[in-house]
N, C-alpha and C positions, 0 to 999 in steps of 0.2 A: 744420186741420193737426193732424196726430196729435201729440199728447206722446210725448217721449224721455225718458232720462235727463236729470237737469236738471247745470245746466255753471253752475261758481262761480269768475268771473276777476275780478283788481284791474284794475281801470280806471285808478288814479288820479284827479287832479282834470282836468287836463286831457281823459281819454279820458270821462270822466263828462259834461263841459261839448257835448263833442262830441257826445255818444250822447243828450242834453237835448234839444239844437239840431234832429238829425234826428228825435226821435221830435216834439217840439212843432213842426217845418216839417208830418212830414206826419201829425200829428192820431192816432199812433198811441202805445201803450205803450212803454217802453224796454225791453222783453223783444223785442218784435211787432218797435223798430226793430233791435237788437242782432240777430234773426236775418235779416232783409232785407238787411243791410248785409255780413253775412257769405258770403250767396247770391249777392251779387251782387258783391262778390268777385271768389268762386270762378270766375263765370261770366264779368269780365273778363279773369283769369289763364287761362282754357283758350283763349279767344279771341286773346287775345296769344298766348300758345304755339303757337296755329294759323296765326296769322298769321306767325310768326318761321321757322315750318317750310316751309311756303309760299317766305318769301322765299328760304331756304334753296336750297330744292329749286329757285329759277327761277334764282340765280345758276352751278347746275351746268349749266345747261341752254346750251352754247353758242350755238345758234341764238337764245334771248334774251337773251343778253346781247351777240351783233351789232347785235340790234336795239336796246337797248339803248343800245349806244353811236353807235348812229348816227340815234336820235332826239334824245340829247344834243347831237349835234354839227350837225343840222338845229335846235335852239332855238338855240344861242351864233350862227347866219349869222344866225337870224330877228331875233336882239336887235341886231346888228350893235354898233358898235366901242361901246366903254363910255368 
C-alpha cells in the first residue's frame, strides 16, 4: 500500500480499546487495522446506498409491487388463521 499523508484523530479510550481488539483479533498493526476498518466502511455504506436505491426504484415500479402484494397475501392463506 502506498503512503499518503498521514491522519492524527483522538480516539479516546474507548475507540482506542476498540481499535486494540481488532488489530490483536487479526494479528495486524493498529495503523494496518484503523485503515481496513475505515475501507470497509466505506464499502458497507455504498452497498447499503445501493441497495436503498434499488429498493427505491422497485417500489415505483407498479407491476412489482402487484406482485408484491399478492405474494404477501398468498403467505398470510399459506400460514392460515393465527
Amino acid at each position: 500500500m502506498s503512503s499518503s499523508q498521514p491522519l492524527s484523530l483522538r480516539l479516546g479510550a474507548e475507540g482506542l480499546r476498540a481499535l486494540d481488539e481488532l488489530a490483536r483479533r487479526r494479528g495486524i498493526t493498529r495503523a494496518e487495522a484503523a485503515r481496513r476498518a475505515i475501507k470497509e466502511t466505506a464499502e458497507r455504506e455504498r452497498k447499503r446506498s445501493g441497495l436503498a436505491a434499488e429498493a427505491r426504484r422497485l417500489m415505483q415500479d407498479p407491476a412489482y409491487v402487484t406482485e408484491l402484494r399478492e405474494t404477501a397475501a398468498m403467505m398470510d392463506e399459506l400460514r392460515g388463521p393465527r
